[in-house]
Structure formats: structure tokens, C-alpha cells
C-alpha positions as CSV (number, residue, x, y, z in Angstrom):
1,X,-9.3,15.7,4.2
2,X,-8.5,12.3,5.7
3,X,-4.9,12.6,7.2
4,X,-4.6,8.3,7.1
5,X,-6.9,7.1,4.5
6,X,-7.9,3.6,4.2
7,X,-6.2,2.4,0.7
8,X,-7.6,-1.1,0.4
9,X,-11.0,-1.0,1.6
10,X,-10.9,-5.0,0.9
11,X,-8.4,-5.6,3.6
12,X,-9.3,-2.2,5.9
13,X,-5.3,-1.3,4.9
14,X,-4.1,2.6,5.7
15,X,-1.6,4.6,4.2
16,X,0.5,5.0,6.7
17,X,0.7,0.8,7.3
18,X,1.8,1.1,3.4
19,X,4.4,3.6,3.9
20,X,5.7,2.2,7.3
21,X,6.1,-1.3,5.7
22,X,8.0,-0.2,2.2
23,X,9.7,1.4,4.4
24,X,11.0,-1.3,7.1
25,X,10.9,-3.8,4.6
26,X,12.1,-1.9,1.5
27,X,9.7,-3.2,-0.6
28,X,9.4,-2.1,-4.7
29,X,6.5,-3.6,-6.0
30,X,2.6,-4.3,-5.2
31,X,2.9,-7.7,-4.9
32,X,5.6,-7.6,-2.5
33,X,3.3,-5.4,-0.5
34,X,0.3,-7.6,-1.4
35,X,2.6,-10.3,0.6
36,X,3.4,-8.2,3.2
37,X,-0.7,-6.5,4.5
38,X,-2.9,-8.4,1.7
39,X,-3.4,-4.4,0.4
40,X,-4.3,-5.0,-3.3
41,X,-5.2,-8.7,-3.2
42,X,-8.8,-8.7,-3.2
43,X,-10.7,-6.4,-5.6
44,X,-7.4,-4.7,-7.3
45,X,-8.7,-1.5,-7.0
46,X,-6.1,0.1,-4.7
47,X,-3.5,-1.5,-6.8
48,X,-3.0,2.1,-8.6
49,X,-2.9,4.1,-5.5
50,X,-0.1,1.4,-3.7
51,X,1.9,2.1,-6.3
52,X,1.8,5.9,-6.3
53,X,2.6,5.6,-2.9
54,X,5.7,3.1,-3.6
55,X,6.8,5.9,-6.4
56,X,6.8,8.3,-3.9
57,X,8.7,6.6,-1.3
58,X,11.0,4.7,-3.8
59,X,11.7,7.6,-6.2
């Protein structure tokens, strides 16, 4: 199992550069982190799995 996957394969974006940016920058929602590392602004497809992650930290 991959300890640091890649999320957004269109922007080469791990989670842990998702989880240490809501984290610094309190972020809430995908576009905010779409703003933030471009994660979720190319093909959409991670767009599920950012926010799972943002539930996790936010919730």
C-alpha cells in the first residue's frame, strides 16, 4: 500500500500536500484547494477523493 499516494495524477498532487495545505490554510472546499495546488482542476477525477480527505480533516 502506497503510504503518500498521488491524488491528482493531472497535476502529480499527493496526499499529504492536500492534508498539509487544508491544514495551514484551513481550507473547506475543493475549489479552495483547486486554488491553492491546481489538485482537481484538470480532469475532475480526484475531485471525490479531495473531498474525502477534507471530511476527514474538517469533521
Amino acid at each position: 500500500m502506497v503510504e503518500n499516494p498521488v491524488i491528482c495524477d493531472c497535476n502529480d498532487v499527493c496526499k499529504s500536500d492536500i492534508v498539509d495545505k487544508i491544514k495551514d490554510k484551513n481550507l473547506k472546499t475543493i475549489n479552495e484547494v483547486g486554488k491553492e495546488l491546481d489538485a482537481g482542476t484538470g480532469c475532475g477525477g480526484c475531485q471525490f477523493d479531495i473531498q474525502d480527505i477534507l471530511n476527514e480533516i474538517n469533521n
